[in-house]
N, C-alpha and C positions, 0 to 999 in steps of 0.2 A: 717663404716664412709667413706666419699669419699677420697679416696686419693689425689684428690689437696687440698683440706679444710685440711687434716692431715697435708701435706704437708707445706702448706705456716703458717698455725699456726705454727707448733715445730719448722719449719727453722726461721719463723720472731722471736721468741721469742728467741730461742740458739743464733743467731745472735746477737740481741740486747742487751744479755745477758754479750758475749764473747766482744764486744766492749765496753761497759761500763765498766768490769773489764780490760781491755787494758788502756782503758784513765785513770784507778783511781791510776794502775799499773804506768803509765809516769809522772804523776804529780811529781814539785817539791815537797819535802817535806813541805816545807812551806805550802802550796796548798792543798795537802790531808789534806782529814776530819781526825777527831782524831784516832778514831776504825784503821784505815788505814796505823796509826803511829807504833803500837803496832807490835810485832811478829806475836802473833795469828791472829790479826785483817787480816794483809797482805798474812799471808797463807790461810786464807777465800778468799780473794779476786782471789786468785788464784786460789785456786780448784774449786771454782763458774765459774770461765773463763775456766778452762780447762775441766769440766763438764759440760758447753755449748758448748765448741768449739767440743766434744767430740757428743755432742746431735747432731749438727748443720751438723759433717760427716754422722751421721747416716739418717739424714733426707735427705740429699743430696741422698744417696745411694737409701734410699726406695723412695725419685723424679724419679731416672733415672734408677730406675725398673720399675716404676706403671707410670709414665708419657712418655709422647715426651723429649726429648734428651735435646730440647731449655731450656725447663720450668724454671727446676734448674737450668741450668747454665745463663739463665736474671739474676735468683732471687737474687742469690749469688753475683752477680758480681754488680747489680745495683740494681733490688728493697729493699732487706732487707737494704743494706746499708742505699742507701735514703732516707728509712721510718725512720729507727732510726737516723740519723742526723740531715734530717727534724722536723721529727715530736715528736719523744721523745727526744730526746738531750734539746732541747729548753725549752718540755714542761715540764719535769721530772728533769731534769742533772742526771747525771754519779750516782750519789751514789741511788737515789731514786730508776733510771731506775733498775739497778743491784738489789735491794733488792724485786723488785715487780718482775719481772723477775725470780729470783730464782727458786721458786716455782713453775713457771708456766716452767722451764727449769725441775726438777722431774716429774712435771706431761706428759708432752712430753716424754723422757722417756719411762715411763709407756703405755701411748697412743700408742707410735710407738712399742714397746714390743707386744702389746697386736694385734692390727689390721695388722701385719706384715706376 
């Protein structure tokens, strides 16, 4: 697989991932969906975030091995951000984005595991 295509998929996806359970995490309690209220609900939300945020170093690290220096640290700092605030925040919200996300945060993962 090419490594910027490896690349911008698991870093866009761990990103988008780790910032949705950030925002579901800061909500008043009022505000959080029900699942979110719960014990367990709330420690999913976080191991989902810290198992992207955890994806999100690993795909940084296999950018600024297999890429230019720049790459990752745009993407980090401005693309992935803007794509998920633009573009999925709006079009998904917090709890959707996070639940689609997940999955595609094990399969990155796996991906980076395996072409590394």
């Amino acid at each position: 697989m090419e490594p910027l295509v490896l690349f911008l998929l698991s870093g866009f996806v761990s990103m988008s991932a780790a910032l949705s359970a950030g925002a579901i995490n800061k909500l008043p309690d009022e505000q959080k969906p029900q699942f979110a209220l719960q014990r367990n609900g709330a420690l999913w939300v976080v191991m989902i975030g810290n198992f992207a945020a955890l994806t999100l170093l690993g795909a940084m690290a296999y950018g600024f091995r297999l890429l230019d220096w720049w790459i990752p640290l745009l993407c980090i700092f401005l693309t992935f951000p803007v794509l998920h605030l633009v573009l999925l925040q709006p079009l998904l919200g917090n709890v959707r984005t996070l639940f689609v996300m997940a999955p595609l945060v094990l399969a990155s993962i796996a991906t980076l595991y395996m072409y590394w």
